[in-house]
N, C-alpha and C positions, 0 to 999 in steps of 0.2 A: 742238625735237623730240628730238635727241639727249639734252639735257637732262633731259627726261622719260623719255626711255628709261632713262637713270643712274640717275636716281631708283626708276625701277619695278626696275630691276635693285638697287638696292640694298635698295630694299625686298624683295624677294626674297631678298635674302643674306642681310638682316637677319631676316625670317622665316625661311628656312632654318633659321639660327642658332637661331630659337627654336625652332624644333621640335627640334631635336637638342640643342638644352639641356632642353625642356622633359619629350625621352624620356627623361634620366637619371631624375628620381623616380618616372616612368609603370616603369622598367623596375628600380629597386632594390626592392620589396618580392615580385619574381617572384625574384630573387640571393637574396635573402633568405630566404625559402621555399625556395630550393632547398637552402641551403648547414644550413639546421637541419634538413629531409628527411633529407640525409647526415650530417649530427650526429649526431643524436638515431636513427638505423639505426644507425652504427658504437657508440655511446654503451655499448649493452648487452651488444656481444659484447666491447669493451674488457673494460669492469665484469668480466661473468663472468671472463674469462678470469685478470684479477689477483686477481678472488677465489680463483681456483684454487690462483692460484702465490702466495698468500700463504700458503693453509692447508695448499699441502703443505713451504711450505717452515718452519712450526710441527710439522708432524708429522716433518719429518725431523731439528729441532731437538728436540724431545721425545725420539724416541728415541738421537740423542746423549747428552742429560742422562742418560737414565734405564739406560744404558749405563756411563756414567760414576758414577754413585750404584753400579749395582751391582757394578764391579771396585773401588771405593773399600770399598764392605760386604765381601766377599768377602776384600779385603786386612788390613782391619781384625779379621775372625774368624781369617784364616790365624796371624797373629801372636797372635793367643790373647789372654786377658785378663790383664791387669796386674797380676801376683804372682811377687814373686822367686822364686828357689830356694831360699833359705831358708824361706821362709814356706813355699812347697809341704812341704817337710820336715819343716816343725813340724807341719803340717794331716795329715800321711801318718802320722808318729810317733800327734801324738794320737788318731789312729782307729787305733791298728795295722797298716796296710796297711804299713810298715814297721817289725816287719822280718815279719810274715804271709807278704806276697807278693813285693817287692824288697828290695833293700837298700840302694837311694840314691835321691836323688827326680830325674826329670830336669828338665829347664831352661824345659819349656812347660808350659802347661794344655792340654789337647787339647780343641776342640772337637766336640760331638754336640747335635744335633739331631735328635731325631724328627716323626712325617707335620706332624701342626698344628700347628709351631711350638713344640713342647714340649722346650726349650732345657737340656739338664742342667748346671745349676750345681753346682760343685766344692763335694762336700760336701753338700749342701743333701739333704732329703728329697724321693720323689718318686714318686708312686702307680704301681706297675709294671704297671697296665692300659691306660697311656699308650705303653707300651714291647712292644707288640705286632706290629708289625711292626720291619722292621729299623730300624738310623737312617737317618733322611731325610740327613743330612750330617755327614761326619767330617771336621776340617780339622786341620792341625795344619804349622807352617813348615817345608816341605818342600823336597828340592834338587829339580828336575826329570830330574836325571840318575842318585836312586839311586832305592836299594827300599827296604822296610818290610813289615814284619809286622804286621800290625794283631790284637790278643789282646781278650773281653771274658770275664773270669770274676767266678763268685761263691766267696769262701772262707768263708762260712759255709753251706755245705749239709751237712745240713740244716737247720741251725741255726747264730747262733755259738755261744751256748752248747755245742753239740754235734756240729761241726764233722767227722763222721767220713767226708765224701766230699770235702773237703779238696781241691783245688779244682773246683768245678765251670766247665768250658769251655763259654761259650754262643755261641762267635762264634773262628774261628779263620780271616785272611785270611794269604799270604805273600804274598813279590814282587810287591807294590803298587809299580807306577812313581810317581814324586812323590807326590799325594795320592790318584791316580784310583784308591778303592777296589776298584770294578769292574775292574780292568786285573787284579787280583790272582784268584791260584789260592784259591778255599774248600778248606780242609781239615777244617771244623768248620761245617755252615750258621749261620746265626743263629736263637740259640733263644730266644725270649724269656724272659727273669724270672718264676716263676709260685712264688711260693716258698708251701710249706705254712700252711696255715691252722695258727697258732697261734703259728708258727716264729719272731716277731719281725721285728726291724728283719735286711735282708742289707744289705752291704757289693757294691755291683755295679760293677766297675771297669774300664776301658777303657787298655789301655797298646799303645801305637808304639814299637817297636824300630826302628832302622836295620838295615840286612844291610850290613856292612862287606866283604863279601866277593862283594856283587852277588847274582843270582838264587840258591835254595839249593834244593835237591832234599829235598824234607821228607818221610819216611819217617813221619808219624804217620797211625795209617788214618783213611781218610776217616769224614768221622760225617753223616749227612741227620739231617733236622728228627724222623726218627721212631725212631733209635737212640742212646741216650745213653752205653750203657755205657762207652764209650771215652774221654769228656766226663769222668765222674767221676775223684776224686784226679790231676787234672792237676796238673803243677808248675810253674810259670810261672819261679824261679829254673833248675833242672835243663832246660827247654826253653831259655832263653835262654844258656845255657853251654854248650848241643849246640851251635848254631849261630855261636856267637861271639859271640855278640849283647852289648853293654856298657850301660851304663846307658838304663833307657828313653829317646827322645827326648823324646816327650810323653805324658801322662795325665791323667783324672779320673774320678771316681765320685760317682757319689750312694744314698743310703740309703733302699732300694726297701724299703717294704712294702705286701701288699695286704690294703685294709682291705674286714673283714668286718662283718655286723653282732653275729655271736658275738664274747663276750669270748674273746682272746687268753690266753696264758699268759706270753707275754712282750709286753715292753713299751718303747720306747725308752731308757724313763729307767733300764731295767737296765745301760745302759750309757752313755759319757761323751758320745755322741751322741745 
């Protein structure tokens, strides 16, 4: 009897056991189910969320680069374009600009840019309809701690052939700290190039002086957009000998004319440009 009782108890143990083995597979596809429930719930706020932090951390890589392109551009026009001081003196001799307007050439090319990207190369011709508002950008290797007089005249008004308002002032700035145009006193606004129908090729030049002496109190009267008298027979030599001013720092010009559909009377080839 006890025997059989052993037996039925073991049998029981033994059954037990199976039930409790046989609830492992009965109870892993409910684990299962539950554990890709929570998967596949966390799955897409993960996802989103590194999508976010990928794409902002593209946009705030993009604008490093584009950061870095634009003080590399910016450095690259400050330092001017690649022509000695000689050459500039040869280029200034063979247009007359010296001795017309200075008497030495300085050490940079200045750069100007007008609204669309209309780039005035040294020398070069260049349709003065373009040049209707002021320049979009004047650069030139500047220290940060002086000034500068920024000058744009024409010495052929009204003509060169017949040059008797010698020079014309289109653009008079002083005390420009380093390059910031704007920081500077106008004493002349900016007047655009509109040169006479018939009148040929002008010579329109842009020169940077240092103030070796810091800010200067400039005694020339003021001129607005709508009174020019004071503009004509400027002297760009006799102004920079008021002030102390020594060899430009930097310049350039280009050879404005505006084209009509009437023949002219003059014509480029009257002269060596």
């Amino acid at each position: 009897m006890q025997h059989e009782n052993n037996f039925q108890t073991e049998g029981r143990i033994s059954l037990n056991t199976t039930l409790v083995d046989n609830s492992r597979p009965t109870n892993t596809p409910t684990v299962t189910r539950e554990y890709a429930r929570n998967f596949f719930g966390v799955f897409p706020t993960t996802l989103i969320f590194s999508t976010i932090m990928a794409a902002v951390t593209i946009i705030l890589l993009l604008e490093v680069y584009a950061e870095f392109v634009a003080s590399s551009s910016l450095g690259m026009l400050a330092q001017g374009p690649a022509m000695s001081q000689s050459h500039i003196k040869t280029e200034l001799t063979k247009y007359g600009i010296i001795p017309d307007v200075i008497d030495n050439a300085p050490v940079h090319v200045l750069e100007v840019t007008y609204g669309n990207l209309d780039e005035v190369y040294f020398g070069e011709k260049m349709d003065t309809r373009a040049c209707s508002p002021p320049p979009h950008t004047v650069l030139w290797p500047s220290d940060e701690k002086k000034f500068y007089t920024l000058l744009m005249i024409d010495p052929d008004k009204p003509s060169r052939a017949n040059p008797s308002e010698r020079e014309f002032l289109h653009w008079l700035v002083v005390n420009i700290l380093d390059d910031m145009v704007l920081s500077g006193d106008d004493i002349a606004e900016y007047v655009s190039p509109v040169p006479e129908p018939g009148s040929g090729p002008h010579r329109y030049i842009f020169l940077v002086f240092e103030q070796p002496k810091g800010k200067i109190n400039c005694t020339e009267p003021f001129s607005d957009i709508y009174h020019d008298e004071h503009r004509k027979k400027f002297n760009t030599k006799i102004f920079a000998h008021k002030y102390g001013f020594g060899t430009p720092e930097a310049m350039t010009f280009f050879i404005g004319e505006r084209f009509f559909n009437e023949t002219t009377t003059e014509s480029s080839e009257d002269y060596d440009y």
